[in-house]
ZAVO-909697 format. One record per residue: x, y, z of N, C-alpha, C in turn; residue in one letter. Coordinates in steps of 0.001 Angstrom, whole numbers, plus 500000, padded with zeros to 6 digits. Layout:
residues N
<<X; Y; Z>; <X; Y; Z>; <X; Y; Z>; A> ...
This chain:
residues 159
<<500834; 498800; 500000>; <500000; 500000; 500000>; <500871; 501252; 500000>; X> <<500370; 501887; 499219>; <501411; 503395; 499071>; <500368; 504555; 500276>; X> <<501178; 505470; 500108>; <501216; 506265; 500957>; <499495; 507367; 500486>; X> <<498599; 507198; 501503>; <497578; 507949; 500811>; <496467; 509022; 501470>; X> <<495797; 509776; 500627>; <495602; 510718; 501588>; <494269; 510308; 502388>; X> <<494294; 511184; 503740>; <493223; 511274; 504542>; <491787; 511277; 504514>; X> <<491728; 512262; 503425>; <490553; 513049; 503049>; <490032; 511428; 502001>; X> <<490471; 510933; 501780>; <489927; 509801; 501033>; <489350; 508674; 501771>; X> <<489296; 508711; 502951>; <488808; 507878; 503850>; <487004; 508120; 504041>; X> <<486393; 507255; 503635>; <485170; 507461; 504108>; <484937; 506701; 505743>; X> <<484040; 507560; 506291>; <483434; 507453; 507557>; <482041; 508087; 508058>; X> <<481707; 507704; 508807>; <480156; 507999; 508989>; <479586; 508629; 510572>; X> <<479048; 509959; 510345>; <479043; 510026; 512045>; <478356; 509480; 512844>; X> <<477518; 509592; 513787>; <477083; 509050; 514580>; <475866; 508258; 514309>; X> <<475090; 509304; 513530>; <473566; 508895; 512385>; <473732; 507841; 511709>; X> <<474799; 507768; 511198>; <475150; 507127; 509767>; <475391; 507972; 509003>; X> <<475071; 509225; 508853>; <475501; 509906; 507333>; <476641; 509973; 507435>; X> <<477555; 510072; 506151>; <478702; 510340; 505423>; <479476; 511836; 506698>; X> <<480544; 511526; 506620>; <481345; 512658; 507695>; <482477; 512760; 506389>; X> <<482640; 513761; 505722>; <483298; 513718; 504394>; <484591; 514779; 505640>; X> <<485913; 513726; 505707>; <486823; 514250; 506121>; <487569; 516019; 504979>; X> <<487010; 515377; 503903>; <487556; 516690; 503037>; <487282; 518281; 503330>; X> <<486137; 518020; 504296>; <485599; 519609; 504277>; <486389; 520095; 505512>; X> <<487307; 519131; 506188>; <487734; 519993; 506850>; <489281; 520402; 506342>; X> <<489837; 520070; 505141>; <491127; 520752; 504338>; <491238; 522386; 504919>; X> <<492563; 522026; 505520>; <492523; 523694; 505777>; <492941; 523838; 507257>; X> <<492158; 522873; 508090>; <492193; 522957; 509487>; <492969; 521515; 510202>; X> <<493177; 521813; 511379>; <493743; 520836; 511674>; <492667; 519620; 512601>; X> <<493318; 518449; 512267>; <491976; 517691; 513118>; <492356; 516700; 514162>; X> <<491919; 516793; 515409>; <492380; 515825; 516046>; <491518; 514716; 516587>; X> <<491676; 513358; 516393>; <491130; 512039; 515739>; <491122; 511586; 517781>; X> <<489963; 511215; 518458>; <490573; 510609; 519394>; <489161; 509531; 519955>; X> <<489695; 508274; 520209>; <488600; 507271; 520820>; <488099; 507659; 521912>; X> <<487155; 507561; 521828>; <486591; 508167; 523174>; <485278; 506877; 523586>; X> <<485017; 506895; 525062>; <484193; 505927; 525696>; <483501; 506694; 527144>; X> <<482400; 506280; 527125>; <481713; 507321; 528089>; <481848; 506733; 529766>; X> <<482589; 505182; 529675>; <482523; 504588; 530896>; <484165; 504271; 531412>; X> <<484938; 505306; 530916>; <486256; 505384; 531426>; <486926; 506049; 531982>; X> <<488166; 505939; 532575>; <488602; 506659; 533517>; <488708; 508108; 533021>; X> <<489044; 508337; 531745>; <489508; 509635; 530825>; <488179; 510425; 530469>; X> <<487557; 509648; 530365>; <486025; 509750; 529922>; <485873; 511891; 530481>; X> <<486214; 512325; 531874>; <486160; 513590; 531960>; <487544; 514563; 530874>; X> <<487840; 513690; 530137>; <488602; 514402; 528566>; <487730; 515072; 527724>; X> <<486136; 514499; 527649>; <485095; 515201; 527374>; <485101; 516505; 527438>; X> <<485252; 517157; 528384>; <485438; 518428; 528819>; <486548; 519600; 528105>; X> <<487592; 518917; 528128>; <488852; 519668; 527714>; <489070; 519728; 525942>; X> <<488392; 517987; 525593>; <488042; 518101; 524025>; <487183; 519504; 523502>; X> <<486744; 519466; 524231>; <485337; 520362; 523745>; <486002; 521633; 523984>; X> <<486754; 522701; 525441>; <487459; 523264; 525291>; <488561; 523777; 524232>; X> <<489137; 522753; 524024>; <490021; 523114; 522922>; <489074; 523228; 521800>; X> <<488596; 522552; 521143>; <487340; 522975; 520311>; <486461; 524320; 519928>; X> <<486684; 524234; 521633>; <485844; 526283; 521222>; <486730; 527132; 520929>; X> <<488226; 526957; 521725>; <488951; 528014; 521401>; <489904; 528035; 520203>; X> <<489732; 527219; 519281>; <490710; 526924; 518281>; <489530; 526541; 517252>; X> <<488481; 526875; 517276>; <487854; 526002; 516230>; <487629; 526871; 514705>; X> <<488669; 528017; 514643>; <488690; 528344; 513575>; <489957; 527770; 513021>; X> <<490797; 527040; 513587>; <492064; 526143; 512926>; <491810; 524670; 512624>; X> <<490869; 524232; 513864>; <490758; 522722; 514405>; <489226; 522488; 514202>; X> <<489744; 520498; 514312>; <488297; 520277; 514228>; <488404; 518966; 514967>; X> <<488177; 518494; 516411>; <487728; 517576; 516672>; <487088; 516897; 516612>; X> <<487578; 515293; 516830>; <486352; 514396; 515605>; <486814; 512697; 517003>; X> <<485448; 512892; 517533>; <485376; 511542; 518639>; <484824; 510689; 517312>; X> <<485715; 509320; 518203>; <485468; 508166; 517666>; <485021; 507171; 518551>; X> <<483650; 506653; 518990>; <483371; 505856; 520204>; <484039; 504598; 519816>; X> <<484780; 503927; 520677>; <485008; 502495; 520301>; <485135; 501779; 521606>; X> <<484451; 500589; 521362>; <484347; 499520; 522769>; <485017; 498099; 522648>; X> <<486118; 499064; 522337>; <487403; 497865; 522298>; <488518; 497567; 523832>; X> <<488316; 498123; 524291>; <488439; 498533; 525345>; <488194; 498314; 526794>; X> <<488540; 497457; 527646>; <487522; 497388; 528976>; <486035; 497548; 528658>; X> <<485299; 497149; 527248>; <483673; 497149; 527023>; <483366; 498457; 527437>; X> <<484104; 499901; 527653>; <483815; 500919; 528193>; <483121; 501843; 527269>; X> <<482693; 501547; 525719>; <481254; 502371; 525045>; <480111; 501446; 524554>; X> <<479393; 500959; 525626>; <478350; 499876; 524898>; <477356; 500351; 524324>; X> <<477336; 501765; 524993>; <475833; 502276; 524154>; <475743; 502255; 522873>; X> <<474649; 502653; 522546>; <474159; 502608; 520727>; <474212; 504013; 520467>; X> <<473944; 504553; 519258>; <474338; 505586; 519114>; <473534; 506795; 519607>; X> <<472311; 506707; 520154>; <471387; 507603; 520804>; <472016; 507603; 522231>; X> <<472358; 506736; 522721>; <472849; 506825; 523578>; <474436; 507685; 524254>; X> <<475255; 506922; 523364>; <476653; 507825; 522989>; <475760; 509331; 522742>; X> <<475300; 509796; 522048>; <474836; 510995; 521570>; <474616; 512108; 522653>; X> <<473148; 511651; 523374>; <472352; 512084; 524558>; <474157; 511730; 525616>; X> <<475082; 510930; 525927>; <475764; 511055; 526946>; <476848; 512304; 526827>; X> <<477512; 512246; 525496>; <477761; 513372; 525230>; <477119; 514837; 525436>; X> <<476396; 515384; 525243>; <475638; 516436; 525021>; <475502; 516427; 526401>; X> <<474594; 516044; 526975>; <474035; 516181; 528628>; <475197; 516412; 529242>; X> <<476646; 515407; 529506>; <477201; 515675; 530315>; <478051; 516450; 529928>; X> <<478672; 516596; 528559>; <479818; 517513; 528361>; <479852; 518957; 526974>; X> <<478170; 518590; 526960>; <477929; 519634; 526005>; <478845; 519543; 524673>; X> <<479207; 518479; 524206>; <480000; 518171; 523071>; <478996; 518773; 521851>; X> <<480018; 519281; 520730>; <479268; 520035; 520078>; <480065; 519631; 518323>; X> <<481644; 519083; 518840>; <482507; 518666; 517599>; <481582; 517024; 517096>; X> <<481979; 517093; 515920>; <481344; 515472; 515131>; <481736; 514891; 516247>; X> <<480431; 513224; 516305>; <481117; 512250; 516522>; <480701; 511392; 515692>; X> <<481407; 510243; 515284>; <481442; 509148; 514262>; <480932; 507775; 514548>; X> <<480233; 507257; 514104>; <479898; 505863; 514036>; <480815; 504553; 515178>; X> <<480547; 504325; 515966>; <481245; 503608; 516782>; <482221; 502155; 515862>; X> <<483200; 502678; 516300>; <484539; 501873; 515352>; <485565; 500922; 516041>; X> <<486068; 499941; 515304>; <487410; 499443; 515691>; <488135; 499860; 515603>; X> <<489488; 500445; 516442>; <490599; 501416; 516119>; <491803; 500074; 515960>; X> <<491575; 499150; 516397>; <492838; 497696; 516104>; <491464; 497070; 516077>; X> <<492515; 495998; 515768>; <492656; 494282; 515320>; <491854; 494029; 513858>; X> <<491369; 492755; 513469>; <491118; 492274; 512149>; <489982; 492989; 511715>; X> <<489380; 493533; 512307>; <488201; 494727; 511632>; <488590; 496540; 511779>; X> <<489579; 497096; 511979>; <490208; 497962; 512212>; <489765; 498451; 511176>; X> <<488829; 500122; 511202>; <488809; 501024; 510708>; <489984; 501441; 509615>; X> <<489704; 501391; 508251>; <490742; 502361; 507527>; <491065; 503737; 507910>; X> <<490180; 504773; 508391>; <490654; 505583; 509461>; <492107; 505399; 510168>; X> <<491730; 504013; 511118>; <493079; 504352; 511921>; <494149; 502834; 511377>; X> <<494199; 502590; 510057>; <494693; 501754; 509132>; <495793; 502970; 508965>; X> <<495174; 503866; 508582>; <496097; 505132; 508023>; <496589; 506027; 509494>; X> <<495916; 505819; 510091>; <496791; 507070; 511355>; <497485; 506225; 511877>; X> <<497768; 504649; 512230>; <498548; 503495; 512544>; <499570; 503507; 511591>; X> <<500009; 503276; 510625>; <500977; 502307; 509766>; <501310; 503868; 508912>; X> <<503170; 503802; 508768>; <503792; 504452; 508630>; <503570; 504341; 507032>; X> <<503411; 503640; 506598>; <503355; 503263; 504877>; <502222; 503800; 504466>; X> <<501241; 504747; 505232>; <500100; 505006; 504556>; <500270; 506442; 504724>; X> <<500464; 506846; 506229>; <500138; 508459; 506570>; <502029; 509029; 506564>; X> <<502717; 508027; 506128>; <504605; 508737; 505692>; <505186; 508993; 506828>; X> <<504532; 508919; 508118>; <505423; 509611; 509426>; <505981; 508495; 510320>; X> <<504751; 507379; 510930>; <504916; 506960; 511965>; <504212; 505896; 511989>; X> <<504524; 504500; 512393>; <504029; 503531; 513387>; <503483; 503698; 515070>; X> <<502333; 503111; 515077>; <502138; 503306; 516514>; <500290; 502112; 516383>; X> <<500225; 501713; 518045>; <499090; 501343; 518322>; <498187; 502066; 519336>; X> <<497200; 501709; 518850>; <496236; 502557; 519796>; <496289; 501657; 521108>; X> <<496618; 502254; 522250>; <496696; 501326; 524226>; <495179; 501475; 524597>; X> <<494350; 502674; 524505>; <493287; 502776; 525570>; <492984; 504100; 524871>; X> <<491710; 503915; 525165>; <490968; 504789; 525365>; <491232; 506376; 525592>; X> <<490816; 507137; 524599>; <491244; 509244; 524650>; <492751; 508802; 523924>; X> <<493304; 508385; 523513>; <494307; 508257; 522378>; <493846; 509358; 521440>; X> <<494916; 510184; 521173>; <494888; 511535; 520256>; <495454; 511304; 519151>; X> <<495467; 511343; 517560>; <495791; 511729; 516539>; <495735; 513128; 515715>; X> <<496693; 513810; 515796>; <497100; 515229; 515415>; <496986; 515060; 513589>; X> <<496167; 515721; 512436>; <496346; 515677; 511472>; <496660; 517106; 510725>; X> <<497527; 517553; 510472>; <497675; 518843; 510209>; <496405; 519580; 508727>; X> <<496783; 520772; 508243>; <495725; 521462; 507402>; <496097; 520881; 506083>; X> <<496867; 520273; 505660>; <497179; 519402; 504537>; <497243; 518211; 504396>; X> <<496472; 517456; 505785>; <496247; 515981; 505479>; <497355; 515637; 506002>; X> <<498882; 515779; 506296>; <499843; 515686; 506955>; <499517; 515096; 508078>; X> <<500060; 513810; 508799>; <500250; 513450; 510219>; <501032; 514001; 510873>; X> <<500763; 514198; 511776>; <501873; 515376; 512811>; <502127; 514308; 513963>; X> <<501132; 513801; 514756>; <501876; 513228; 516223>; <500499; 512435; 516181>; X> <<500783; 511886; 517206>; <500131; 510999; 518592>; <499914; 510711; 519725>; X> <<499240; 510752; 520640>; <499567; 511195; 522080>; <498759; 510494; 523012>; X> <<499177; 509590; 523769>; <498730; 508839; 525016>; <497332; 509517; 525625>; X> <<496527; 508798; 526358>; <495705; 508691; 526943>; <496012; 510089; 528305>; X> <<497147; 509771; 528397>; <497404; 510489; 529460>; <497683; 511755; 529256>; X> <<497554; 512150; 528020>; <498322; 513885; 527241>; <496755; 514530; 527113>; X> <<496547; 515557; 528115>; <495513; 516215; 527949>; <495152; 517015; 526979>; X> <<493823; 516596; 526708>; <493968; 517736; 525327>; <494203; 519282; 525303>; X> <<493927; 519808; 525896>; <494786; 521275; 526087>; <496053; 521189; 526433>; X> <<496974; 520210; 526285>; <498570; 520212; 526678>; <498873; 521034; 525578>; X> <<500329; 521492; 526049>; <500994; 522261; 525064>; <501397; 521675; 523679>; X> <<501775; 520235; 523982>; <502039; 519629; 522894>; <501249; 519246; 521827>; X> <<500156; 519411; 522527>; <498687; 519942; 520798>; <498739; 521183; 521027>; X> <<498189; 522024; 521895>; <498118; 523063; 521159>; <499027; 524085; 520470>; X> <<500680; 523923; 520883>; <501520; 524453; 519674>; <501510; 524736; 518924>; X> <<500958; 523455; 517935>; <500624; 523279; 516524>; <499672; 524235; 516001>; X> <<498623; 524708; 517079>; <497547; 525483; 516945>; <497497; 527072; 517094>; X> <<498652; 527678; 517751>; <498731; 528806; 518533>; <499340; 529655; 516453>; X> 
């Protein structure tokens, strides 16, 4: 597999309709699993933060996945209504996905494996895992569970 772009990835938000990564060319996007029954789970908060204050550069984009300690079982009304009520989330969220193993999202096919997105190898550990995509489809970084999303080391990129 050669090296290919982002924006060519189809994905679907939460509804099912089409989430056409292309419209956000221009801005930067940061890709992160999210689960409403985990320890990180109050990342909710700070996602959405960074979101308001950067959201003329950025575009956060949750990905529920219950790969994980079973920590997103809900369906998607559910994910939806938990979002909103508790953390007033307001960025896309996407169709609940595999981020590894034999059904693994092309999404994170390409933010995983160095032969697709040109930068880097890496696996997704847990849950609030960050993927940095710059305004040209460019991979920039990756960042542990434990790297808050308002750390300096995203928002740099953003300032």
């Amino acid at each position: 597999m050669d090296q290919t772009s982002i924006y060519d990835i189809k994905i679907k938000n939460l509804n099912g309709k089409p989430l056409e990564l292309s419209n956000f060319k221009g801005k930067y996007i940061l890709f992160v699993n999210v689960a409403s029954k985990c320890g990180f789970t109050p990342q909710y908060k700070s996602l959405q933060e960074l979101y308001d204050n950067y959201k003329d550069k950025l575009v956060v984009i949750g990905i529920p996945c219950n790969q994980f300690g079973k920590q997103e079982p809900g369906n998607a009304k559910a994910i939806e209504s938990f979002c909103e009520i508790n953390y007033g989330v307001t960025f896309p969220i996407t169709e609940k996905l595999d981020v590894k193993g034999t059904n693994q999202h092309p999404l994170y096919t390409w933010l995983t494996q160095k032969q697709l997105n040109g930068s880097s190898n890496s696996s997704v550990k847990w849950n609030f895992q960050k993927y940095l995509v710059g305004p040209q489809g460019e991979f920039i970084n990756y960042y542990f569970s434990l790297t808050s999303p308002t750390s300096s080391k995203i928002t740099k990129h953003l300032k």
